[in-house]
C-alpha positions in Angstrom: 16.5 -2.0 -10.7 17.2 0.6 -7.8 15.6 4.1 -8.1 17.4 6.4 -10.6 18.8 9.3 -8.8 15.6 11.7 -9.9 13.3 9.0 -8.0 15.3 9.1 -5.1 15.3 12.7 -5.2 11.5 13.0 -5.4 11.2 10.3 -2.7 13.8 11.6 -0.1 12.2 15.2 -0.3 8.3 14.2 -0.6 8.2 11.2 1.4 6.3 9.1 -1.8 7.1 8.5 -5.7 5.0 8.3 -8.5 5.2 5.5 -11.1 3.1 6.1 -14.4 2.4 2.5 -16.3 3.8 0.3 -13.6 1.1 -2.3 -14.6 1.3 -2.8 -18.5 -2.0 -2.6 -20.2 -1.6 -7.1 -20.0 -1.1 -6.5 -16.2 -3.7 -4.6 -15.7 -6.3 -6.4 -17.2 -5.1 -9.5 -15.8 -5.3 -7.9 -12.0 -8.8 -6.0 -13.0 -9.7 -9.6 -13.5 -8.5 -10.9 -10.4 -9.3 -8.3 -8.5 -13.1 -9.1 -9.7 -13.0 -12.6 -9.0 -11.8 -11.7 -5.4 -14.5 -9.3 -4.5 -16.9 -11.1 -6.2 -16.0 -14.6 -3.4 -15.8 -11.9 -0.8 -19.1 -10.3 -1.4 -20.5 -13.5 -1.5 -19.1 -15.2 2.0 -20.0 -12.6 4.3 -17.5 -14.6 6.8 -14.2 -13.3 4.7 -12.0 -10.7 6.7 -12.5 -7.3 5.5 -14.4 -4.3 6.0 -18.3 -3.3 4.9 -19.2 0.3 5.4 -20.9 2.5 2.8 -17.8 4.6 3.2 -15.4 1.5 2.8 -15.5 -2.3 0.9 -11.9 -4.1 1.8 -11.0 -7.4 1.0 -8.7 -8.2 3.7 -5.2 -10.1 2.5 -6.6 -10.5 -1.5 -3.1 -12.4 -2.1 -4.8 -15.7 -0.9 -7.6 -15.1 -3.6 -5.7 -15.4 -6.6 -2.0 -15.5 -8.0 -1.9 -12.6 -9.9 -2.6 -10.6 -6.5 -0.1 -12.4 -5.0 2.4 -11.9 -7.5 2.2 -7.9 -7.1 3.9 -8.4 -4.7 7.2 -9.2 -6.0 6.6 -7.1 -9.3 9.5 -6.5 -11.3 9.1 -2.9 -12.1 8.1 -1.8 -8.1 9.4 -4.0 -5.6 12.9 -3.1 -6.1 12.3 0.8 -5.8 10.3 -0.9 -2.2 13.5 -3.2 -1.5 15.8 0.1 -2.3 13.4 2.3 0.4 13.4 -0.3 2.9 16.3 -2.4 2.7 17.3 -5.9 2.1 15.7 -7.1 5.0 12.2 -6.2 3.3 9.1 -7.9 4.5 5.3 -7.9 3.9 3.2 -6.1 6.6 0.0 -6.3 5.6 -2.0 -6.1 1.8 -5.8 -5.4 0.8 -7.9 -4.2 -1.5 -9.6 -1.1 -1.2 -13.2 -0.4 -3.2 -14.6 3.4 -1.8 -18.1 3.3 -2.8 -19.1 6.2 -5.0 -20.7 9.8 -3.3 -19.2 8.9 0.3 -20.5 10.8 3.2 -17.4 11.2 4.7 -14.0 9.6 4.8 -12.7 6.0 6.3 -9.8 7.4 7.7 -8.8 10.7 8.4 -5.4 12.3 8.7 -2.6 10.0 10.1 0.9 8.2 10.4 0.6 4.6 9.2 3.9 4.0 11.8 5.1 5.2 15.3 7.3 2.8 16.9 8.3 3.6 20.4 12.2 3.6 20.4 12.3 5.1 16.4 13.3 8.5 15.8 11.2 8.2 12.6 12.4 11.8 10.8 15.6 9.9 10.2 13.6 5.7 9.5 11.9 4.2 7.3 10.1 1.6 8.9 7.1 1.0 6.3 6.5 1.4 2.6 3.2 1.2 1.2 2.8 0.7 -2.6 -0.8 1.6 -3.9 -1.9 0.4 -7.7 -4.6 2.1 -8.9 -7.4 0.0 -10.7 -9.2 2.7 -12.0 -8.8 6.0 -13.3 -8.6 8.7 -9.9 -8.9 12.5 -10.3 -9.2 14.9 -7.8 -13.2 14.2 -7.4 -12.6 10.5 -6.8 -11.0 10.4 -3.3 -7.8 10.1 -4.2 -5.5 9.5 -1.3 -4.1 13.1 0.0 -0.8 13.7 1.4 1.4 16.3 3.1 4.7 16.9 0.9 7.8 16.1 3.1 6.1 15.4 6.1 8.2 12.3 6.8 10.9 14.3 8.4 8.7 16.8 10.5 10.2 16.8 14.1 8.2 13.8 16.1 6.4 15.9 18.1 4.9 18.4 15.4 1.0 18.7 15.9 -1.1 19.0 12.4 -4.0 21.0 12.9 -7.1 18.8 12.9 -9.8 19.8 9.5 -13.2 18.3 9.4 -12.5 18.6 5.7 -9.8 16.1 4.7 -8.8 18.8 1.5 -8.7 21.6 4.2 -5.5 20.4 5.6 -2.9 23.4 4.8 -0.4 22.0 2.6 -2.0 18.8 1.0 -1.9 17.3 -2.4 -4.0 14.7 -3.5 -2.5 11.5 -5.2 -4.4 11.0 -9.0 -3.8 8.9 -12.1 -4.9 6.6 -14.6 -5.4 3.3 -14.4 -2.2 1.2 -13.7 -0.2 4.1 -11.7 1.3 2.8 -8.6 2.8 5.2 -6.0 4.6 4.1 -2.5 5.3 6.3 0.5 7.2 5.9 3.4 4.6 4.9 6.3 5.5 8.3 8.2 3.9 10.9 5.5 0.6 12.0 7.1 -1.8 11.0 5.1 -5.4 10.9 4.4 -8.6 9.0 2.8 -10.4 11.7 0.8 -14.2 11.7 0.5 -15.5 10.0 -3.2 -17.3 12.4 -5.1 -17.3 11.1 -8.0 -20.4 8.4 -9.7 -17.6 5.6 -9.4 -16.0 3.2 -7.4 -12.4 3.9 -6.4 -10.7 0.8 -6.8 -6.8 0.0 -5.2 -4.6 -2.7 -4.4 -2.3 -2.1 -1.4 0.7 -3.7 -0.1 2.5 -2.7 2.9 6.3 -3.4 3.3 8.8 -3.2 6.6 11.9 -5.0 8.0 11.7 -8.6 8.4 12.2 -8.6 12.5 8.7 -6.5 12.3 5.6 -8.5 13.5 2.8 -8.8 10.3 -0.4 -7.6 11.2 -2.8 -9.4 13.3 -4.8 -11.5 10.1 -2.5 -11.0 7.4 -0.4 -14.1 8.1 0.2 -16.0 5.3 -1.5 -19.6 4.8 -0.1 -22.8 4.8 -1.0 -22.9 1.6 1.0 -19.8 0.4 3.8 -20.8 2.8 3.9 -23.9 0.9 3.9 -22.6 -2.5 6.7 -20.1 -1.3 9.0 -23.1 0.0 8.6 -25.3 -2.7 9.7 -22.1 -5.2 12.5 -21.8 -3.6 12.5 -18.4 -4.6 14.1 -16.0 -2.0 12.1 -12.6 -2.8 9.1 -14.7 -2.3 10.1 -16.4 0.9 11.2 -13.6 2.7 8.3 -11.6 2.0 6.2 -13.8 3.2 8.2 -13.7 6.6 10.2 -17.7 6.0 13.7 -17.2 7.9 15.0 -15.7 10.8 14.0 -12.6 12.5 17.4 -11.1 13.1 19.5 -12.4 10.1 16.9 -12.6 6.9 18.2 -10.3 4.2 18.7 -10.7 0.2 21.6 -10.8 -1.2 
């Protein structure tokens, strides 16, 4: 299903969308779950991709640990709001899984653009969606991701002022919910990691969409083994977005 025309509205003005209870309670205990069994083989294989910082824990490309990561996806209640922001020619970028450590000292990324293609006027693109589903429950005092309203469309050239503060930035709003909330936004809102305050882990799942004649990140290339499984599905959504066809004429239908 397509957005409705108040999504579209809330995306086309804000630059990201909201969606309460996009993982059922089922769903989200199944990808808790998952998501468990997938740090816990990270943690212990210190040679798996990823990051390990006291500000950061990421388990690099978590859909080869389990098919219930993999399968978010394709999921039926978020992907098509993606495939409506991107386009038919919708292709998977990159995907991890985020775990701030509680009390961080300071962020893992400060204020950015996720994309800045040469050749792009990008106030008028979208080049990249990114789709973030929150495992647990993130207020204001749990470094929930902050964003600037709109700032998609700024002209290319505008020039943020620089905070050491990520919640000092003039403008921003931080994205909270419960448990099972996912939210996308087009890869040109400036955005920020905020700073864990909070006693608990922040825990999200992210998956990064573009256009299929986009290159995948360096190490998020799909197995053989997924390619594979994709093939032998026959299934078109899952093909394409794991990059099977060709780069100038791959679209669904």
């Amino acid at each position: 299903m397509a957005m409705t025309v108040a999504q579209r509205v809330s995306y086309e003005t804000n630059g990201f969308l909201v969606i309460p209870n996009a993982l059922s309670p089922e769903e989200l205990a199944a990808t808790r779950e998952a998501a468990n069994r997938a740090e816990a083989l990270w943690r212990a294989e210190p040679h798996r991709r990823g990051i390990r910082s006291e500000v950061l824990d990421q388990v690099q490309a978590p859909i080869e640990y389990d098919p219930q990561l993999l399968s978010l996806l394709w999921h039926p209640t978020v992907f098509p709001l993606v495939r409506d922001a991107v386009g038919d020619d919708v292709m998977m970028i990159d995907n991890d899984y985020f775990i701030t450590p509680p009390n961080t000292p300071r962020t893992h990324a400060g204020w950015h653009h996720d994309v800045g293609m040469r050749g792009v006027y990008h106030p008028k693109s979208t080049m990249m969606v990114k789709v973030f589903y929150l495992l647990s429950d993130v207020d204001a005092s749990s470094g929930g991701t902050a964003m600037i309203p709109g700032s998609h469309k700024f002209p290319m050239k505008w020039q943020f002022p620089e905070v050491e503060e990520p919640k000092d930035m003039p403008g921003a709003i931080q994205m909270t919910g419960q448990a099972g909330t996912a939210y996308l936004f087009n890869g040109r809102t400036y955005h920020c990691a905020v700073n864990n305050e909070s006693p608990t882990p922040r825990r999200v799942l992210i998956y990064n969409y573009g256009h299929f004649w986009m290159k995948m990140w360096t190490g998020y290339e799909p197995s053989e083994r997924l390619l594979a499984e994709a093939h032998a599905s026959n299934d078109p959504i899952q093909k394409q977005l794991l990059g099977i066809g060709d780069a100038y004429g791959t679209a669904l239908s």
